[in-house]
C-alpha positions in Angstrom: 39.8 129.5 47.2 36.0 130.0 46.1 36.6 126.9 43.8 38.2 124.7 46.8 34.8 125.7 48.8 32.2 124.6 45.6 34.3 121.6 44.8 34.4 120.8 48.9 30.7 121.3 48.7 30.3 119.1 45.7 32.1 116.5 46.9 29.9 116.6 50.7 26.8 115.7 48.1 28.1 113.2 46.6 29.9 111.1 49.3 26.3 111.9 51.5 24.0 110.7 48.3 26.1 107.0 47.7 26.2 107.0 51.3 22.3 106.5 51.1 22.9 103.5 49.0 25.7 102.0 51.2 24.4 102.5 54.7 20.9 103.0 54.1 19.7 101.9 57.6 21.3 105.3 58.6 18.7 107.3 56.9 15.9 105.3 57.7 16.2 105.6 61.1 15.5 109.2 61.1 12.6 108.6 58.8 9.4 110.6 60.9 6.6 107.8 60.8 4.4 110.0 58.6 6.5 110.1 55.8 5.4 107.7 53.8 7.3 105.1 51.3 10.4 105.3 53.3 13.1 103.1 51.4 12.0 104.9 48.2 12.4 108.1 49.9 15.9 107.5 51.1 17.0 106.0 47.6 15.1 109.3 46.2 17.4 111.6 48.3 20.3 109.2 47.8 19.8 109.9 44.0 19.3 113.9 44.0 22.2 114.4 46.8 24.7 112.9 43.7 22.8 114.6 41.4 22.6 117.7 42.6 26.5 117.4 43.8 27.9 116.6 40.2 25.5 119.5 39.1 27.8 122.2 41.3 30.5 120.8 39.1 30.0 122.2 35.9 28.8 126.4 35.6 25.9 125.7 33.2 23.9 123.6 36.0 26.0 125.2 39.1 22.7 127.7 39.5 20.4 125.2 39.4 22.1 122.5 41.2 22.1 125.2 44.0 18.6 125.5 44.3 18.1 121.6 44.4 19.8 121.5 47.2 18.7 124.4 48.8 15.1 122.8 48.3 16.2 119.6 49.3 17.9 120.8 52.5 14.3 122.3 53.3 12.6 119.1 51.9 14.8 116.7 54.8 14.8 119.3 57.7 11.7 117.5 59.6 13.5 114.2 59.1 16.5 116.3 61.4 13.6 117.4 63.7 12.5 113.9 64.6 15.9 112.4 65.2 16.5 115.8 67.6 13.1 115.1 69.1 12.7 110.9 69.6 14.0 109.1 72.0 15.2 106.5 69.5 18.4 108.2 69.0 20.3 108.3 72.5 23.5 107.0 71.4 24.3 110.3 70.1 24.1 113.2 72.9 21.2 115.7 72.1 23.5 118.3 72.4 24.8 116.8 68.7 20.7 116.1 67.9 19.7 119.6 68.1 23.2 121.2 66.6 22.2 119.6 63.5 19.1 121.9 63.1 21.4 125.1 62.7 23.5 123.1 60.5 21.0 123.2 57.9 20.6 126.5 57.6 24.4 127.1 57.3 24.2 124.1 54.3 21.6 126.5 52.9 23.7 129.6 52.9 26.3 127.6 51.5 24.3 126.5 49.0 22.8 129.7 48.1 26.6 131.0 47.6 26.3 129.3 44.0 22.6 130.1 43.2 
């Protein structure tokens, strides 16, 4: 069951990291204004989601793949904020905006299950 879990995970990161690269207009969206370089960092995240997905694959880089996304779980939480916070995103109820703040730290626990 513990390997259905990882292999769910792994497969989450993956699908959410190409998704960067097919819907990209998604993820820019919920880009906060003071980020800077914003189409470099989506592709960025795009790049380390997969990355960091395939690493939870195979034991010798599970640990480290862990932390990645632990780190980049932290690293995107103020892009969650903003889309919780603006306006710009009424189309989905803010009951859904702000449930996605919690989410992240239940991706982190789950994450930190293969550290």
């Amino acid at each position: 069951m513990a390997n259905l879990f990882l292999y769910l995970q792994a497969i989450v990161y993956i699908a959410a990291g190409l998704n960067h690269f097919i819907n990209p207009k998604t993820y820019l969206a919920i880009m906060p204004p003071y980020i800077p370089a914003h189409e470099q960092m989506v592709m960025l995240s795009g790049v380390a989601e997969v990355v960091l997905g395939v690493g939870l694959l195979f034991p010798a880089t599970r640990s480290l793949a862990a932390w990645g996304l632990i780190l980049l779980l932290i690293v995107v939480f103020p892009a969650n904020v903003y889309m919780a916070m603006s306006n710009r995103f009424r189309r989905f109820p803010a009951w859904i905006r702000w449930a996605r703040l919690p989410l992240q730290g239940l991706l982190i626990w789950w994450a930190y299950q293969y550290t």
